[in-house]
N, C-alpha and C positions, 0 to 999 in steps of 0.2 A: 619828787618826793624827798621830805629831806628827813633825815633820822628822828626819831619818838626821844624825849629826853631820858634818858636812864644814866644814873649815874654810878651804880653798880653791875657788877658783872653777873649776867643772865648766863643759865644752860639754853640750850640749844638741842632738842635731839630729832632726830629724823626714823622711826621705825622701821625697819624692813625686816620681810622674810626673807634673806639671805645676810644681809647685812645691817647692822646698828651705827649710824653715826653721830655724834654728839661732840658740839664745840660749847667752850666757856666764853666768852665774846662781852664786851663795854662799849661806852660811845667814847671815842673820842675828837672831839671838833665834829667835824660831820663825817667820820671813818670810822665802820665797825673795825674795832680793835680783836683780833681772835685770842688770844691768851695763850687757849691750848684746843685741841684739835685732835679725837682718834675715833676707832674704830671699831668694832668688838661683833664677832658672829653669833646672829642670834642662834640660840639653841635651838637644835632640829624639832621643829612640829608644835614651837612654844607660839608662832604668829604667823598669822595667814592671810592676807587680802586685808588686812588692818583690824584685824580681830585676835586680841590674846584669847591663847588656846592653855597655855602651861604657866599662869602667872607664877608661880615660886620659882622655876626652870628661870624667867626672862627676866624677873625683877635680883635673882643671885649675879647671872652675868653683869647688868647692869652696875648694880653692887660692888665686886669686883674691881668694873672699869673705872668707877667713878675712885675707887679707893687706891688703885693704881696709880691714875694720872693725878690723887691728890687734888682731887676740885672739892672746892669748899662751898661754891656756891649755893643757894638753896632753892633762890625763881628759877621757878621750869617752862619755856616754852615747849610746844611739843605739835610737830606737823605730823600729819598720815595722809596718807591716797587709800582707796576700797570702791570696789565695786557696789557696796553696799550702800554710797553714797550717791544722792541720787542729785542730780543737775538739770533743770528746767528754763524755756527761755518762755516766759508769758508777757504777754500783750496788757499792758496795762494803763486805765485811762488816764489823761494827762491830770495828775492830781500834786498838791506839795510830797516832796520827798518824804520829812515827816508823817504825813498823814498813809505811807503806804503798808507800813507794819501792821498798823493798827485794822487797817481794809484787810491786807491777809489773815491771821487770825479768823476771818468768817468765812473768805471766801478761796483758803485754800487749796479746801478739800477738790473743788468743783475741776483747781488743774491736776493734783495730784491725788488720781485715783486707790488711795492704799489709809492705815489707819495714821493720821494724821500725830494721835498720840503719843506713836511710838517713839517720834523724831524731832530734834531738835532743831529748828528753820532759821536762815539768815537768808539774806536779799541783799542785791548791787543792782544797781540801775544802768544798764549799756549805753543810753539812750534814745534816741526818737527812731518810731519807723512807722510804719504805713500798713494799718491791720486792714485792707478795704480800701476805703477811701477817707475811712479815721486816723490820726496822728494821734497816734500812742507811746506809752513808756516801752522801751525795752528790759522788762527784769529778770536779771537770772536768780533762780531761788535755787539755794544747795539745805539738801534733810540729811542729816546723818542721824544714822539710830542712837537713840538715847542709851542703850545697854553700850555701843561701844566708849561713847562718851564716858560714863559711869567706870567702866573696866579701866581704862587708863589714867582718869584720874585717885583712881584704888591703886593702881600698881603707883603710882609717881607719889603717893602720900603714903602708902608704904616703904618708901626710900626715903622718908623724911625729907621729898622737896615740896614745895610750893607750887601747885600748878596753877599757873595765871592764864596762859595763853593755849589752846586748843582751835590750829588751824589746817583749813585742806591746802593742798599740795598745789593743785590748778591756780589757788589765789593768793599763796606762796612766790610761785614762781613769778607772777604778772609783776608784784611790788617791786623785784630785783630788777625786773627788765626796767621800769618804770624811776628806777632808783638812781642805778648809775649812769654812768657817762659811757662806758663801752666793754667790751667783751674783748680778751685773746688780743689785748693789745691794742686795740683802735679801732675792733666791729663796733660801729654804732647800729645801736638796733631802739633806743625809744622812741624815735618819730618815724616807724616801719612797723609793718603787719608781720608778725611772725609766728610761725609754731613749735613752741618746745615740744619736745619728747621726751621725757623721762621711760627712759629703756631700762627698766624694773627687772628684778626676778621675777615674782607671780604675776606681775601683770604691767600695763603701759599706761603713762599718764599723759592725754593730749590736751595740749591746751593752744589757743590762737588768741593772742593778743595784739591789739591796736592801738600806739599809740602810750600804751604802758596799760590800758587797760584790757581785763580779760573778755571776751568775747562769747566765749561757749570752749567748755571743757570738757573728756570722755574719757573715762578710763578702760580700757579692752584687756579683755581677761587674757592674754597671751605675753610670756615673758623670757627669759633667761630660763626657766627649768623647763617649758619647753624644749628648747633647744639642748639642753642637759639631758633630755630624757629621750629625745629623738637622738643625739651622739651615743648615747648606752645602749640603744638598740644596735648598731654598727661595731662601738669599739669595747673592749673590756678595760676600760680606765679607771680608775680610783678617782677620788673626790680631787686630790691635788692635781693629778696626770690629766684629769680632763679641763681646769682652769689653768694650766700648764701651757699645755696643744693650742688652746683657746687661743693664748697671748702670745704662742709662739708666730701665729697664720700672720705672713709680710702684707696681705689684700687678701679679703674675703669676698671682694667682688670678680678676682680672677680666677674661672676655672677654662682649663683648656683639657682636651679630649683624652688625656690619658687617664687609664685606669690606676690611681695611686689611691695610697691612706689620706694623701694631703688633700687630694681632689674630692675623695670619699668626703672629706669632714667640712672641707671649704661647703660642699654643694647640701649640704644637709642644716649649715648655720645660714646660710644663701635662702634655703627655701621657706626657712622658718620667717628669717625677718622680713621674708616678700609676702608671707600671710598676713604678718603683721601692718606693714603696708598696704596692705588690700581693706586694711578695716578704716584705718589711718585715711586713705583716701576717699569714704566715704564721710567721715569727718570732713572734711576739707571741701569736699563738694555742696555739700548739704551747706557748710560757710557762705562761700561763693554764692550758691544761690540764692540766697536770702535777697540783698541789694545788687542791683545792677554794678555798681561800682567797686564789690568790694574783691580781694585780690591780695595775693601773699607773696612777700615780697621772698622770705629766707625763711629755713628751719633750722632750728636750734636743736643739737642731742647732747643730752648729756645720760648717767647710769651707768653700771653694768656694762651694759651691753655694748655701751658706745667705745670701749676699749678694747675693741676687736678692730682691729686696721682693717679699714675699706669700708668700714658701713656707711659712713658719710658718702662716697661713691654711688650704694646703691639707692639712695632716698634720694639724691639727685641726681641720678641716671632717670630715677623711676619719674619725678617728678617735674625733669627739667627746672629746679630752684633751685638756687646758692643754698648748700649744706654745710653747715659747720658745727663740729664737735668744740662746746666749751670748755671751756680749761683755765682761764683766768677771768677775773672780773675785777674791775676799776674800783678806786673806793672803799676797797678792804684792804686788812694787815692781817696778813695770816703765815706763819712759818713752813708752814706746806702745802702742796696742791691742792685748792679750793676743790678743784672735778666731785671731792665724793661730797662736799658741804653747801653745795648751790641750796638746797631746802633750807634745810638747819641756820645759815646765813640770811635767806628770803624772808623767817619768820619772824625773824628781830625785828621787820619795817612791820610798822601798823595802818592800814589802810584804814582810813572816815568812813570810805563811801561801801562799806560791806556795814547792816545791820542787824 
């Protein structure tokens, strides 16, 4: 995939409920250029599972940061993840690419049983598989409700940007794999089967890509406050002391039999993202069995959550696969650690094959 020609400098912004991040980013040659790069907490209770709740609350922070870091630009792209958004794999008869839009529109309803009105539909084709003993399309259809759509782009034209770009996070991430040349120095990963994991606060973004394309995507309502919320039951820590503790743990995969605060807190972030895992690998199963052939080579974490030492330990203890936490990626220029910007960088590429 090689860069979309832009010859001005695009926002970038990534929503979360815990955190906001937003890069200024141009092309140059074929290197996304970052400009500038920060970060800013979202306001408590203003956004949830990718639903603004407090728009004055998140469109002021915003505001703020944009007026901070002195960004002048005005195109907005803009990625989210939500459970709200719904991801399907349907079986569909070998017809031209072109002609399959226009087939869904009648015959959507029939795979997705809900009001078809409320949601605004795109389609990617995976391609061929075997429904029977028919050879059919593979296409995956993503619905996002049209009120969240509406809501963000009211908050981003309330900031006086230009919202051009509204994309999900699962087909985000596929372009970047799909994009560069390697990860962390020299993981090559676009001719491998892999699964990211975005380790969110409210919730987990999984996605399994082939090849640079996405495969089937999930998002599990289990995140970082989780884990916040099961540590507060145990410790009386403050908002800092308990992101503190957090970052302080050397391996969160090692607990040994003493009764400590360290062990107390290890075996309580231990338990949580082995829930988390339990859902993760019904994802992964459900992959797998689809084709006889098909098989994961490595998982990808990045998030939150992934800056706790050891979790890469426990997703590959858990699953016998090469785990690795990202932390660079090839093919950009950016003055700081990409880790919190993998989204916000992913959304710059433009993918053809999503309609």
């Amino acid at each position: 995939m090689k860069l979309p020609f832009f010859n001005k400098s695009i926002l970038s912004i990534d929503l979360g409920t815990y955190e906001t991040k937003i890069i200024e980013a141009k092309r140059n040659n074929n290197i996304i250029q970052v400009n500038k790069a920060f970060s800013l907490m979202t306001p408590e209770s203003s956004y949830e599972d990718g639903r603004i709740k407090n728009d004055l609350s998140l469109k002021e922070a915003i505001r703020e940061g944009l007026k901070e870091y002195n960004i002048a630009s005005r195109t907005a792209y803009l990625t989210i993840k939500s459970t709200s958004i719904i991801t399907r794999e349907i079986p569909f008869p070998l017809v031209e690419p072109k002609e399959i839009g226009s087939m869904l529109k009648f015959q959507l309803a029939e795979y997705l049983p809900m009001d078809i009105s409320r949601y605004k539909t795109q389609h990617k084709v995976l391609g061929r598989i075997f429904d029977g003993e028919k050879e059919k399309l593979n296409v995956l259809i993503f619905a996002i409700p049209k009120d969240i759509i509406d809501k963000h782009y009211f908050l981003l034209s309330e900031l006086d940007l230009k919202p051009e770009i509204l994309d999900y996070q699962s087909n985000s991430i596929s372009k970047l794999i799909k994009y560069t040349d390697a990860f962390n120095d020299g993981i090559l990963v676009s001719d491998k089967v892999v699964v990211t994991i975005d380790l969110g606060h409210s919730n987990t973004n999984v996605s399994i890509i082939k090849n640079g394309k996405l495969q089937t995507s999930r998002t599990i309502e289990i995140g970082g406050k989780d884990i916040d919320e099961n540590i507060k039951n145990l410790f009386d820590f403050t908002k800092d002391e308990l992101l503190e503790n957090k970052l302080k743990i050397s391996d969160v995969s090692v607990i040994n039999n003493e009764y400590t605060d360290q062990n107390r807190l290890n075996n309580v972030i231990k338990n949580t993202i082995e829930n988390i895992i339990d859902k993760i690998d019904n994802i992964i199963k459900y992959y797998i069995s689809k084709e006889i052939e098909n098989e994961i080579h490595m998982i990808l974490l990045y998030g939150g959550l992934s800056r706790i030492k050891g979790v890469d330990k426990i997703f590959g203890n858990y699953f016998n696969i090469d785990t690795v936490i990202l932390s660079d990626v090839d093919e950009v220029s950016i003055q700081t650690s990409p880790y919190k910007y993998f989204n916000c960088l992913s959304t710059l590429l433009r993918d053809e094959e999503v309609q």
